[in-house]
SEFIZA-3560 file (N, C-alpha, C; in Angstrom, 3 decimals):
REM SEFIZA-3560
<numar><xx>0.821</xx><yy>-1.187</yy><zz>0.000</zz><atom>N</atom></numar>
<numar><xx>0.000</xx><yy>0.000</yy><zz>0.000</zz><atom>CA</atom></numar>
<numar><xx>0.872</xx><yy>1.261</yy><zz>0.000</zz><atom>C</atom></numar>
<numar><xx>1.959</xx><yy>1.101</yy><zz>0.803</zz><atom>N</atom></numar>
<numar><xx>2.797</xx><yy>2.216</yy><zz>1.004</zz><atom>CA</atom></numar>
<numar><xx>3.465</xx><yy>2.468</yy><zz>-0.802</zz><atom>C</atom></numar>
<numar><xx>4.163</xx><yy>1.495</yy><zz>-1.291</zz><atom>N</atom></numar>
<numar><xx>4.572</xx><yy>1.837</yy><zz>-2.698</zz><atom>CA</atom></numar>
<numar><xx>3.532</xx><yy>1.962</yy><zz>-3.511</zz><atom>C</atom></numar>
<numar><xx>2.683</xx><yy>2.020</yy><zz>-3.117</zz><atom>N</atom></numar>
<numar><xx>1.077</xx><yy>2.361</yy><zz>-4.491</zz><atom>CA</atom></numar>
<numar><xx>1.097</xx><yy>3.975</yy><zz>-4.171</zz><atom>C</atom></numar>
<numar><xx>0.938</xx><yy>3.943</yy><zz>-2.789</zz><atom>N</atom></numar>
<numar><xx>0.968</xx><yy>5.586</yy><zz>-2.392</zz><atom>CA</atom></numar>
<numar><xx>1.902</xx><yy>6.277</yy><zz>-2.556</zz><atom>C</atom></numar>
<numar><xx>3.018</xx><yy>6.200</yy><zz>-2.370</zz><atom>N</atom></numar>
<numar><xx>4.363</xx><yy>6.894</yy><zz>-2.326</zz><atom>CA</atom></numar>
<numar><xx>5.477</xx><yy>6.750</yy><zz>-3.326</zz><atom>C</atom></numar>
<numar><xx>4.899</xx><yy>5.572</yy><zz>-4.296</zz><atom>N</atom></numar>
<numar><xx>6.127</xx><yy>5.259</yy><zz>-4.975</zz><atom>CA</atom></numar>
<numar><xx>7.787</xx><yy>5.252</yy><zz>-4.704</zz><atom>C</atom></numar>
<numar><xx>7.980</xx><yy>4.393</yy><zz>-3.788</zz><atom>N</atom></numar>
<numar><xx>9.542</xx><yy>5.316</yy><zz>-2.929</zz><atom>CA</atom></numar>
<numar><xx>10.681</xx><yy>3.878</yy><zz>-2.858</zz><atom>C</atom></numar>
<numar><xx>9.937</xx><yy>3.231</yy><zz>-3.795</zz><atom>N</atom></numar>
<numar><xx>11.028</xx><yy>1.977</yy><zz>-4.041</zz><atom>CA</atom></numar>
<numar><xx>12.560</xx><yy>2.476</yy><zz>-4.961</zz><atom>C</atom></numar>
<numar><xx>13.688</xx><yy>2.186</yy><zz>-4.527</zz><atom>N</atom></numar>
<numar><xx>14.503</xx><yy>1.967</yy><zz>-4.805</zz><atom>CA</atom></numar>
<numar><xx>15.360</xx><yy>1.229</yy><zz>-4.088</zz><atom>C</atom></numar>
<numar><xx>16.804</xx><yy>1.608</yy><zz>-4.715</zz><atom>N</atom></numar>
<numar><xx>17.976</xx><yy>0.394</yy><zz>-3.784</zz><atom>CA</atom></numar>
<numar><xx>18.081</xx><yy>0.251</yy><zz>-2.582</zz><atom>C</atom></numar>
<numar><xx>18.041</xx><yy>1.422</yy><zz>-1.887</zz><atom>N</atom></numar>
<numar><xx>18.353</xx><yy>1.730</yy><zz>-0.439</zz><atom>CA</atom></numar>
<numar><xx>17.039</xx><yy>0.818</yy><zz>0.275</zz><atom>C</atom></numar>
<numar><xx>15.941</xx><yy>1.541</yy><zz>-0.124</zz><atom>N</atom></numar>
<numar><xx>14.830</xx><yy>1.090</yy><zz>0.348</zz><atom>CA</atom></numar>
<numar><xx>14.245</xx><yy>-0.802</yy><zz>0.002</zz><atom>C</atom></numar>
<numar><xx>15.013</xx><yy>-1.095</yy><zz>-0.802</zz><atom>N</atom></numar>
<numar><xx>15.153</xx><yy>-2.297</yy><zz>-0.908</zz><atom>CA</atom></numar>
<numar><xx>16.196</xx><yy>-3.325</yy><zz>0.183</zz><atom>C</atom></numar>
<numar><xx>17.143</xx><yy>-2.692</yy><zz>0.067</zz><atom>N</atom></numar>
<numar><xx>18.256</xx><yy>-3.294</yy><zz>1.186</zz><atom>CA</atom></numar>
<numar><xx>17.226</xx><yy>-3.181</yy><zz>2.440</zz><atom>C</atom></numar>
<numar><xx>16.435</xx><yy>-2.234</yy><zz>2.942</zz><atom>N</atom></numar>
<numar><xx>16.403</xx><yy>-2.039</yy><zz>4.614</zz><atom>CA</atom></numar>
<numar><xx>15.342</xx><yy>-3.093</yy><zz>4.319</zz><atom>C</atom></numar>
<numar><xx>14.592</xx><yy>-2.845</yy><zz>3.717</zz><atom>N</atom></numar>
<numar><xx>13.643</xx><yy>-3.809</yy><zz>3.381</zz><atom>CA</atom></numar>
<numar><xx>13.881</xx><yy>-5.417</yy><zz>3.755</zz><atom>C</atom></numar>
<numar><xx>14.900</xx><yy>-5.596</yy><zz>2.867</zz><atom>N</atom></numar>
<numar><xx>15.607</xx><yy>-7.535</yy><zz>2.594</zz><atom>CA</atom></numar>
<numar><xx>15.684</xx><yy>-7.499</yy><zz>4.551</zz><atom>C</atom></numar>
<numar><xx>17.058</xx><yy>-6.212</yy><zz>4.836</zz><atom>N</atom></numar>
<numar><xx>17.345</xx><yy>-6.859</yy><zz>6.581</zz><atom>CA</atom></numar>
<numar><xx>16.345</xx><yy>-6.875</yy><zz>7.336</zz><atom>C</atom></numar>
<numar><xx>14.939</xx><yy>-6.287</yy><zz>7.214</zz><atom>N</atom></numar>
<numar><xx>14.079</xx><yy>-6.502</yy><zz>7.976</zz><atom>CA</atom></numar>
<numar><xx>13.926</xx><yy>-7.667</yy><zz>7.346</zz><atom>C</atom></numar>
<numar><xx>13.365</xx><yy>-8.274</yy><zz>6.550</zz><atom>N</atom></numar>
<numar><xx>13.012</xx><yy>-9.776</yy><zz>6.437</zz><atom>CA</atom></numar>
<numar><xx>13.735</xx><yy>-10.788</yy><zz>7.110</zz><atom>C</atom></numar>
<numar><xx>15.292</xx><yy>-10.237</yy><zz>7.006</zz><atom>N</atom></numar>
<numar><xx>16.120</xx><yy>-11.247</yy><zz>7.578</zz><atom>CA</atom></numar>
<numar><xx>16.198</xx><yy>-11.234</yy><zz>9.479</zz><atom>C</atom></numar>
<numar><xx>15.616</xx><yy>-9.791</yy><zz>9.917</zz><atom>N</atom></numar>
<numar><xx>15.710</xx><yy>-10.118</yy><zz>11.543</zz><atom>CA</atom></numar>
<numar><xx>14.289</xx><yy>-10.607</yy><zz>11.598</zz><atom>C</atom></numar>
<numar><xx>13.750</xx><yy>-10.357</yy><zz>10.718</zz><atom>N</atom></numar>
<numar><xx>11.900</xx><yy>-11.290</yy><zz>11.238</zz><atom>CA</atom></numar>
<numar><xx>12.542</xx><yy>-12.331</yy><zz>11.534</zz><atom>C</atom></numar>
<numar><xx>13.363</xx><yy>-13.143</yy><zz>10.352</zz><atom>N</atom></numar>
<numar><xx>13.106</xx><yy>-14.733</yy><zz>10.272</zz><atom>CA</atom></numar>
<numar><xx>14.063</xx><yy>-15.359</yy><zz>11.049</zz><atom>C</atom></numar>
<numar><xx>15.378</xx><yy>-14.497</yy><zz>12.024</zz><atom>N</atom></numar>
<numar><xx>15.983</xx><yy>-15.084</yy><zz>12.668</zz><atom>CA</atom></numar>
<numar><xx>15.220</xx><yy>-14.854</yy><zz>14.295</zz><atom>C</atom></numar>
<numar><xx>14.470</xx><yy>-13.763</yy><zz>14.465</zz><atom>N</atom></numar>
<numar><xx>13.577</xx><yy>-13.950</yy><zz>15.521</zz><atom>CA</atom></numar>
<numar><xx>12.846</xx><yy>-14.483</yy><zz>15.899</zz><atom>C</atom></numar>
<numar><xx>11.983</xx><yy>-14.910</yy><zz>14.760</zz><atom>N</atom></numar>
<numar><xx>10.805</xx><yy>-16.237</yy><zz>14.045</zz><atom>CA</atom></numar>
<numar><xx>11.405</xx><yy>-17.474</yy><zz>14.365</zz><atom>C</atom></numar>
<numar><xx>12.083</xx><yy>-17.676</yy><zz>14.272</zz><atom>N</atom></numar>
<numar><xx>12.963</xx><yy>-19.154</yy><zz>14.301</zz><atom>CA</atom></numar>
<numar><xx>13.720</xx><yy>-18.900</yy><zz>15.830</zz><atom>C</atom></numar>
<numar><xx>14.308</xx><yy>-17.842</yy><zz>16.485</zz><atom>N</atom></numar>
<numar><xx>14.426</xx><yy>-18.191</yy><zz>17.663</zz><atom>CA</atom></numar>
<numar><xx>13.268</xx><yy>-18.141</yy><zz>18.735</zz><atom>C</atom></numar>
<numar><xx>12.198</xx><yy>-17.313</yy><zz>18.155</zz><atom>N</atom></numar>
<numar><xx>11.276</xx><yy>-17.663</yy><zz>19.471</zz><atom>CA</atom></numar>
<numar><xx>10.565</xx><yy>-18.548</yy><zz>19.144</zz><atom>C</atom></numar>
<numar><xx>10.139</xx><yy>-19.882</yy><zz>17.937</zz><atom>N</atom></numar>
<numar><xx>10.033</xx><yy>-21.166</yy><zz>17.637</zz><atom>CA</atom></numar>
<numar><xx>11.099</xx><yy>-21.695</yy><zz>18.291</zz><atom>C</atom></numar>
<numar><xx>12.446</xx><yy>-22.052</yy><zz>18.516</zz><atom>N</atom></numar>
<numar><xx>13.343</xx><yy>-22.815</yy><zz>18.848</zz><atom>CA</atom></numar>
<numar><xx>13.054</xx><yy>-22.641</yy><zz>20.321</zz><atom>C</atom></numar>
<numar><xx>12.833</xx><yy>-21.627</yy><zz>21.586</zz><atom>N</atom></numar>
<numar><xx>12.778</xx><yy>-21.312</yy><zz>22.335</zz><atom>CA</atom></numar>
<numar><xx>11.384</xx><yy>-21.670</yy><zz>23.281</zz><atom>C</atom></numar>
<numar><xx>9.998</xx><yy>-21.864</yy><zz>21.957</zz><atom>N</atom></numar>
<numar><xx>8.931</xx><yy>-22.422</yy><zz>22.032</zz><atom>CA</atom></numar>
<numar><xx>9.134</xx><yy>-23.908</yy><zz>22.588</zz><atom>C</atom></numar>
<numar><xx>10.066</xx><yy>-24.321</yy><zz>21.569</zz><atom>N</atom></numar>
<numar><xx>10.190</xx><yy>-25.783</yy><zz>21.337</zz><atom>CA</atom></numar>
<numar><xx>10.748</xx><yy>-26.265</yy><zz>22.658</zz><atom>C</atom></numar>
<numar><xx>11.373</xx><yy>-25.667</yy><zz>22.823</zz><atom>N</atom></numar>
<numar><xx>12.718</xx><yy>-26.372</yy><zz>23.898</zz><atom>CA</atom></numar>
<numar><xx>12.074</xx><yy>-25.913</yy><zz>25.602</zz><atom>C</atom></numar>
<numar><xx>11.166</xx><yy>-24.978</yy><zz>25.914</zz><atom>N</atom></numar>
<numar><xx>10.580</xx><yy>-25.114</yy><zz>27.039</zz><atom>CA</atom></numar>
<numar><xx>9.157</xx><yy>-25.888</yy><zz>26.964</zz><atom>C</atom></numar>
<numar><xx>8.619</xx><yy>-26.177</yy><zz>25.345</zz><atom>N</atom></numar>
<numar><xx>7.253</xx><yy>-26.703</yy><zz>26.107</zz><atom>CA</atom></numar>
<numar><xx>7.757</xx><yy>-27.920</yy><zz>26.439</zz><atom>C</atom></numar>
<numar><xx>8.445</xx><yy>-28.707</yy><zz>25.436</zz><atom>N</atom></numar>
<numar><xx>9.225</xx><yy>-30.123</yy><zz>25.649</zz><atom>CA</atom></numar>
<numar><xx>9.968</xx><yy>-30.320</yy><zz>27.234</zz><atom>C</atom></numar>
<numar><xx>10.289</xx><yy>-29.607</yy><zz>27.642</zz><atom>N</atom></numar>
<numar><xx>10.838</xx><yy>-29.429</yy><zz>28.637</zz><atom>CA</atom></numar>
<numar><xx>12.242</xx><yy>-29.702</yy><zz>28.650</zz><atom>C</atom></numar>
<numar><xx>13.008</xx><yy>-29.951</yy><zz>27.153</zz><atom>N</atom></numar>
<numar><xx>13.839</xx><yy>-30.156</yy><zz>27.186</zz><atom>CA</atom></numar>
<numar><xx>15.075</xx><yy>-29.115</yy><zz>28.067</zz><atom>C</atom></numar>
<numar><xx>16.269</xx><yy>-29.732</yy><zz>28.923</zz><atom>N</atom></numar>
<numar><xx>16.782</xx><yy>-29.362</yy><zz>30.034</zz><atom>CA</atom></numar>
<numar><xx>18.036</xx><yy>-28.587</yy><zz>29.091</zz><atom>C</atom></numar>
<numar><xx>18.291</xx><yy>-27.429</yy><zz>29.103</zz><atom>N</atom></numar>
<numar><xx>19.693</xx><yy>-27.051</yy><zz>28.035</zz><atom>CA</atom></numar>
<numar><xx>20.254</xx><yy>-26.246</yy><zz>29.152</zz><atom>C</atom></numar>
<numar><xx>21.602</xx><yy>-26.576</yy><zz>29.104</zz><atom>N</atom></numar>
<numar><xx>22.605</xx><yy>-25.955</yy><zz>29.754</zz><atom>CA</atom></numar>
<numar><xx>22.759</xx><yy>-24.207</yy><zz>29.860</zz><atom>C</atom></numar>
<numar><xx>23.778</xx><yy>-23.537</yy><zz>30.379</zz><atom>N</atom></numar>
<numar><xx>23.336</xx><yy>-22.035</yy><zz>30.652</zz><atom>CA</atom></numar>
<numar><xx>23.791</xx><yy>-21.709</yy><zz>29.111</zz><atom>C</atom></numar>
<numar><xx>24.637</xx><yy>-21.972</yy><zz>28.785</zz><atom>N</atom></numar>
<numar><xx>25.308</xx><yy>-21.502</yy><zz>27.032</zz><atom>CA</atom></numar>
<numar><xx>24.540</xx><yy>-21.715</yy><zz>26.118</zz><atom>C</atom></numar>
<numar><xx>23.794</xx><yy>-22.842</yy><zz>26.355</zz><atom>N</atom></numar>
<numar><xx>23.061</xx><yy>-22.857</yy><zz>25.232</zz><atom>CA</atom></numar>
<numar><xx>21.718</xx><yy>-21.982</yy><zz>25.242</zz><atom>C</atom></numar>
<numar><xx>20.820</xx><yy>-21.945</yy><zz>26.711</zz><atom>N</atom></numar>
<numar><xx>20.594</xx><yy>-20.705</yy><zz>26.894</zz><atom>CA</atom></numar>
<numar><xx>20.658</xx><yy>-18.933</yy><zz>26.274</zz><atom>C</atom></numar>
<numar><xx>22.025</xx><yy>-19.407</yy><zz>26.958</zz><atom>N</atom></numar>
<numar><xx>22.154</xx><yy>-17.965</yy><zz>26.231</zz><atom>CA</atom></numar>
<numar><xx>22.812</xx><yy>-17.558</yy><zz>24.891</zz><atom>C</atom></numar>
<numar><xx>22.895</xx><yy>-18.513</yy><zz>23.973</zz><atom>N</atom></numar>
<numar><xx>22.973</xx><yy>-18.414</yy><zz>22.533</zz><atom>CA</atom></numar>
<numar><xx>21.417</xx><yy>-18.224</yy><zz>21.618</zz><atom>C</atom></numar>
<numar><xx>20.628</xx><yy>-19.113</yy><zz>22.435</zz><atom>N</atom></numar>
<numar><xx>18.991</xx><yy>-18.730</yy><zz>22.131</zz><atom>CA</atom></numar>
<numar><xx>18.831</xx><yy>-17.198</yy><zz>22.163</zz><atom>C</atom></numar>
<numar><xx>18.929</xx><yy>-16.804</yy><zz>23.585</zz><atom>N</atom></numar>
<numar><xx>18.825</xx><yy>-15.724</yy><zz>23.691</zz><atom>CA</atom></numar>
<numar><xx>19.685</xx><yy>-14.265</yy><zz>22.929</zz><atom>C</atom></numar>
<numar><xx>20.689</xx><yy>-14.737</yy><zz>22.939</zz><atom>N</atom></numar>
<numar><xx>21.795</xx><yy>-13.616</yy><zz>21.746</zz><atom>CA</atom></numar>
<numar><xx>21.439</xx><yy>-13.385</yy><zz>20.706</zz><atom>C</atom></numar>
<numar><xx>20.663</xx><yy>-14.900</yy><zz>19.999</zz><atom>N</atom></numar>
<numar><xx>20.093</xx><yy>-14.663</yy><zz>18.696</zz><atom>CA</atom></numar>
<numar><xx>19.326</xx><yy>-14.515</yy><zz>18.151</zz><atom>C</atom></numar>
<numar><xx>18.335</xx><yy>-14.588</yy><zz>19.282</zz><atom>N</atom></numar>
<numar><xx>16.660</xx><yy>-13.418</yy><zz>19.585</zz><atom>CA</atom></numar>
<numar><xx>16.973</xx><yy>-11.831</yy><zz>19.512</zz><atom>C</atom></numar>
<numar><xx>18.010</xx><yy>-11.854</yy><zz>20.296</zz><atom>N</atom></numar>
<numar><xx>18.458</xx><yy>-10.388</yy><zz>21.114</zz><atom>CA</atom></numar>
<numar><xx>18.804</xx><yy>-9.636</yy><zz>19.011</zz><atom>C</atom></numar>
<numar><xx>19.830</xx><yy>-10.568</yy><zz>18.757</zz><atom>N</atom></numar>
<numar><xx>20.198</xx><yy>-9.709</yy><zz>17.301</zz><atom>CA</atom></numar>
<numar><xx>19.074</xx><yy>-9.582</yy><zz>16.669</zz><atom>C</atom></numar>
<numar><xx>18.369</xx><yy>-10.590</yy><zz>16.423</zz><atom>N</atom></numar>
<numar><xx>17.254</xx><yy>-10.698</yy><zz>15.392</zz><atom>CA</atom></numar>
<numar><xx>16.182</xx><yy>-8.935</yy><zz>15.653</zz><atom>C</atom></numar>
<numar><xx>16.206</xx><yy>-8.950</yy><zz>17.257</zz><atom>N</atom></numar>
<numar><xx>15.539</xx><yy>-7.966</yy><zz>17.475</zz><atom>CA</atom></numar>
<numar><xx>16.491</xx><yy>-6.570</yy><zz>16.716</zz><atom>C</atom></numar>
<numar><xx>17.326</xx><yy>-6.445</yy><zz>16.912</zz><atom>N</atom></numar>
<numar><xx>18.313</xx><yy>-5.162</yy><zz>16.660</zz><atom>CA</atom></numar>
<numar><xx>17.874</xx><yy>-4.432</yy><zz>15.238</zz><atom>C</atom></numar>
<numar><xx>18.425</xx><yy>-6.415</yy><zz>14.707</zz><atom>N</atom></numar>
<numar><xx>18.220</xx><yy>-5.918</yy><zz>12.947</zz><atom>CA</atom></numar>
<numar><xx>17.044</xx><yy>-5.254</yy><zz>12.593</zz><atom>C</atom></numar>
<numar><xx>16.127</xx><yy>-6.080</yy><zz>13.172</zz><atom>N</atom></numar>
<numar><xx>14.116</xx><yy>-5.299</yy><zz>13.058</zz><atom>CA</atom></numar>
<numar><xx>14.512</xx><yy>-3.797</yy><zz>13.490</zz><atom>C</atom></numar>
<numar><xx>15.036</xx><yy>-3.565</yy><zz>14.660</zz><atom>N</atom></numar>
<numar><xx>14.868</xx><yy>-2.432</yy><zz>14.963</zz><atom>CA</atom></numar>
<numar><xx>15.348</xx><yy>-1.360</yy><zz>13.742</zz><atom>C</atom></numar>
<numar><xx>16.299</xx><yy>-1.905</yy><zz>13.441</zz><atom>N</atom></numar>
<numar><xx>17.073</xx><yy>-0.870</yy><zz>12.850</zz><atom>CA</atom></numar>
<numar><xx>17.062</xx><yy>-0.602</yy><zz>11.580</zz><atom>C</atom></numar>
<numar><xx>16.386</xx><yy>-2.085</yy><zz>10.817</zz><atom>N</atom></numar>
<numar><xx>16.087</xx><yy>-1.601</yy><zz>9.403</zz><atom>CA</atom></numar>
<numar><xx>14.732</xx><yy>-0.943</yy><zz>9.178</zz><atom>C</atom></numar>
<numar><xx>14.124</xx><yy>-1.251</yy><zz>10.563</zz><atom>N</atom></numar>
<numar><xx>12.543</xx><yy>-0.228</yy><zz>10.228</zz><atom>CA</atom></numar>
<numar><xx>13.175</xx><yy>1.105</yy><zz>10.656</zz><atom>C</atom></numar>
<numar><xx>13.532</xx><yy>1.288</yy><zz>11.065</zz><atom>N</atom></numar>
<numar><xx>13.948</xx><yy>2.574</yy><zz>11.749</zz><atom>CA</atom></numar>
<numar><xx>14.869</xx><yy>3.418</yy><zz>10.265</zz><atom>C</atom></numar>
<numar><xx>15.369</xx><yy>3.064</yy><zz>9.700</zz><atom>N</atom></numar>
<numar><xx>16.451</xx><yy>2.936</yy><zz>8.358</zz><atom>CA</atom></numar>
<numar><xx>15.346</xx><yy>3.190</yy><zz>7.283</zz><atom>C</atom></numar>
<numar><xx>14.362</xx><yy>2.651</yy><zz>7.263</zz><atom>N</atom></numar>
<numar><xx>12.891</xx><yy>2.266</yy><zz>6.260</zz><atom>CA</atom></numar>
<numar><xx>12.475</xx><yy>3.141</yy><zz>6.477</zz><atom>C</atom></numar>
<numar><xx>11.884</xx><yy>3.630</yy><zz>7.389</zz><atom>N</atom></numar>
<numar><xx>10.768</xx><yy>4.924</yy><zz>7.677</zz><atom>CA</atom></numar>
<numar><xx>11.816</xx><yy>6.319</yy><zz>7.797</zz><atom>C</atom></numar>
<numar><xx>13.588</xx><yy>6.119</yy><zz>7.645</zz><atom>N</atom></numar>
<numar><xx>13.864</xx><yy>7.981</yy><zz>7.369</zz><atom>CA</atom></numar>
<numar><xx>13.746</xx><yy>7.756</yy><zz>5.939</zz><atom>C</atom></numar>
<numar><xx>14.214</xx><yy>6.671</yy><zz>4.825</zz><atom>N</atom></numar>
<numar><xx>14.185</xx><yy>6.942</yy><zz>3.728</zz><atom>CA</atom></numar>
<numar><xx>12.452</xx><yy>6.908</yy><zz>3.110</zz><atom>C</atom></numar>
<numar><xx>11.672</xx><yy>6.633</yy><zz>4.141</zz><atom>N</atom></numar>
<numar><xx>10.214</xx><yy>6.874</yy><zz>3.336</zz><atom>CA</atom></numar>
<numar><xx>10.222</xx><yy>8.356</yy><zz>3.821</zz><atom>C</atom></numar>
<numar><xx>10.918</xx><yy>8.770</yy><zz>5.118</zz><atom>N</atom></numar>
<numar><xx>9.845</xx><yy>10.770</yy><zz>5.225</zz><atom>CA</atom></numar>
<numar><xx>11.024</xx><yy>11.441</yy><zz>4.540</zz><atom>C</atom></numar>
<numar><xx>12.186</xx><yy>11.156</yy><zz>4.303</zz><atom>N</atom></numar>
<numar><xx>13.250</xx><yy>11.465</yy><zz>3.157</zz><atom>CA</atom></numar>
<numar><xx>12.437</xx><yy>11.743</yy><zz>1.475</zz><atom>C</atom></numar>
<numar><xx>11.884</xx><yy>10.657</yy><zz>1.084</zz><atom>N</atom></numar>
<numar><xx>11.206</xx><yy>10.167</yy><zz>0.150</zz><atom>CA</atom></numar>
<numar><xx>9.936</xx><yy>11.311</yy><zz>-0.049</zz><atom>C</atom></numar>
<numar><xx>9.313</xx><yy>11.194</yy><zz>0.868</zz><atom>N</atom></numar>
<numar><xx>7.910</xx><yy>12.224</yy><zz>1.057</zz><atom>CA</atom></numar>
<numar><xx>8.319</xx><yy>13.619</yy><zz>0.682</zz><atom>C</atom></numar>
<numar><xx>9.096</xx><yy>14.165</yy><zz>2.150</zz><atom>N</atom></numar>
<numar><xx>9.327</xx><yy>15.573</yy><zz>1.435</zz><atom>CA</atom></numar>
<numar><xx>10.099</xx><yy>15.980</yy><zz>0.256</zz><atom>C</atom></numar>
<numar><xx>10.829</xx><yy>14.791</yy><zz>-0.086</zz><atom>N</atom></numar>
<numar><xx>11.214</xx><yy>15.686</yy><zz>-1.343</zz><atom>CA</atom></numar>
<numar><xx>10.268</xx><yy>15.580</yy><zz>-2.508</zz><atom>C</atom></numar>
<numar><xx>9.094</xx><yy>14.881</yy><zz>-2.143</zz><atom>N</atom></numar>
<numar><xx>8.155</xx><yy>14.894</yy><zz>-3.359</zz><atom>CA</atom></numar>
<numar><xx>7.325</xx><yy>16.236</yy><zz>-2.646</zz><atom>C</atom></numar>
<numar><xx>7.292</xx><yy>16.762</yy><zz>-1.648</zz><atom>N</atom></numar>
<numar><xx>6.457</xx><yy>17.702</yy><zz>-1.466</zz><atom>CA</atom></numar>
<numar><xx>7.552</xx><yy>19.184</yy><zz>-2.163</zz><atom>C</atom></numar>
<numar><xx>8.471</xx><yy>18.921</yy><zz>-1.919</zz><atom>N</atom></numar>
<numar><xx>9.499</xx><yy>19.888</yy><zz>-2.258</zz><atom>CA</atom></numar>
<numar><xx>9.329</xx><yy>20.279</yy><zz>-3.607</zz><atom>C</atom></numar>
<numar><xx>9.130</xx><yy>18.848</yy><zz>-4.376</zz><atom>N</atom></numar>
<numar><xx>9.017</xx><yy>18.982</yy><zz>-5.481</zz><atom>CA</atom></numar>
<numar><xx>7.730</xx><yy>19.437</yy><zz>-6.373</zz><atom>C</atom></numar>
<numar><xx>6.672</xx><yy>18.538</yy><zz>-5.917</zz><atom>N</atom></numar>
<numar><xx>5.151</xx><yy>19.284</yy><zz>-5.920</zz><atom>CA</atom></numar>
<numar><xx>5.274</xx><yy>20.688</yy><zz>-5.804</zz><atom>C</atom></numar>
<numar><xx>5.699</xx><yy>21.669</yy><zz>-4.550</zz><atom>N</atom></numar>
<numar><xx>5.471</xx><yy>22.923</yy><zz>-4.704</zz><atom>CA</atom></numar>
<numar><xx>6.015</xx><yy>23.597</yy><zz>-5.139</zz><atom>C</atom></numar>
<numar><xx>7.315</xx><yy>23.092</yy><zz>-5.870</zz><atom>N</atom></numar>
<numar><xx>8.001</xx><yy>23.830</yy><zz>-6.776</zz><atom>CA</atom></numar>
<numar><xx>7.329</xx><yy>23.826</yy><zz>-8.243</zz><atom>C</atom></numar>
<numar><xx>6.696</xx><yy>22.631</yy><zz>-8.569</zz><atom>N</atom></numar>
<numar><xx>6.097</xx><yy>22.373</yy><zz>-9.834</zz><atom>CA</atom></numar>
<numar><xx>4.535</xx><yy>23.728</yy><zz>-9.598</zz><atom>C</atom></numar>
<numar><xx>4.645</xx><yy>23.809</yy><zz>-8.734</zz><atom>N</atom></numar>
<numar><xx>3.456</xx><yy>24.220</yy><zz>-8.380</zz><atom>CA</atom></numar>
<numar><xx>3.268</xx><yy>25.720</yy><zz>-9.007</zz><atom>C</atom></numar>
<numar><xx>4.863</xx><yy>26.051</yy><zz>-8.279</zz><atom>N</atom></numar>
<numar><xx>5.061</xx><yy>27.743</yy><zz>-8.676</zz><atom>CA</atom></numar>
<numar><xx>5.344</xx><yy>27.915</yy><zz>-9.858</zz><atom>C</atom></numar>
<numar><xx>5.915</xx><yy>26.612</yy><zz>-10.663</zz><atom>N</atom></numar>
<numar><xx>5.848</xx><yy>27.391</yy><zz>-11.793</zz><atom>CA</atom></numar>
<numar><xx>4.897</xx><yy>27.299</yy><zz>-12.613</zz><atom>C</atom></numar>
<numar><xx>3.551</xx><yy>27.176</yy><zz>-12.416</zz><atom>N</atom></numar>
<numar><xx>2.507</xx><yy>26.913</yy><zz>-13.448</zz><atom>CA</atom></numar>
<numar><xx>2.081</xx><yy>27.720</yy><zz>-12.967</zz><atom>C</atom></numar>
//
C-alpha cells in the first residue's frame, strides 16, 4: 500500500527492506526454537541458553534498525516529493 501511495522503491529502500526480512526470520525461528525447547521441557545448559537468547536479542536489533532505516528513507522520500510538488506548483 505504502509503494502504491508513495512510490519510494529503490535500492536503499530495498536493502532495509531484505534486513528486515532477515531479523523477522531469525527472531521467528528463535522464538520457535525457544517455544520448542521449554514446552518439551527439554533441560539445556546455561550456554546454550544464552545463545537462544543472543540470537533473539540480534534478530531484534536488525528489526529495529532496518525499520527505523525504512521509515527515514520513506519521510526522506515524502518531502522531497512535497518539495518537489510545490516547486512544480510555482511554476505553473
Amino acid at each position: 500500500m505504502l509503494e502504491k501511495t508513495f512510490a519510494f522503491s529503490n535500492k536503499k529502500t530495498n536493502i532495509a527492506l531484505i534486513c528486515y526480512q532477515v531479523g523477522l526470520n531469525i527472531t521467528g525461528i528463535m522464538f520457535l526454537t525457544r517455544g520448542i525447547v521449554q514446552t518439551l521441557g527439554i533441560s539445556v545448559d546455561s550456554t546454550t541458553d544464552a545463545i537462544i537468547s543472543g540470537f533473539a536479542g540480534i534478530g531484534h536489533v536488525i528489526l529495529g534498525v532496518s525499520l527505523i532505516v525504512f521509515l527515514v528513507f520513506l519521510a526522506k522520500h515524502i518531502i522531497s516529493q512535497k518539495k518537489e510538488s510545490g516547486s512544480n506548483e510555482e511554476n505553473l
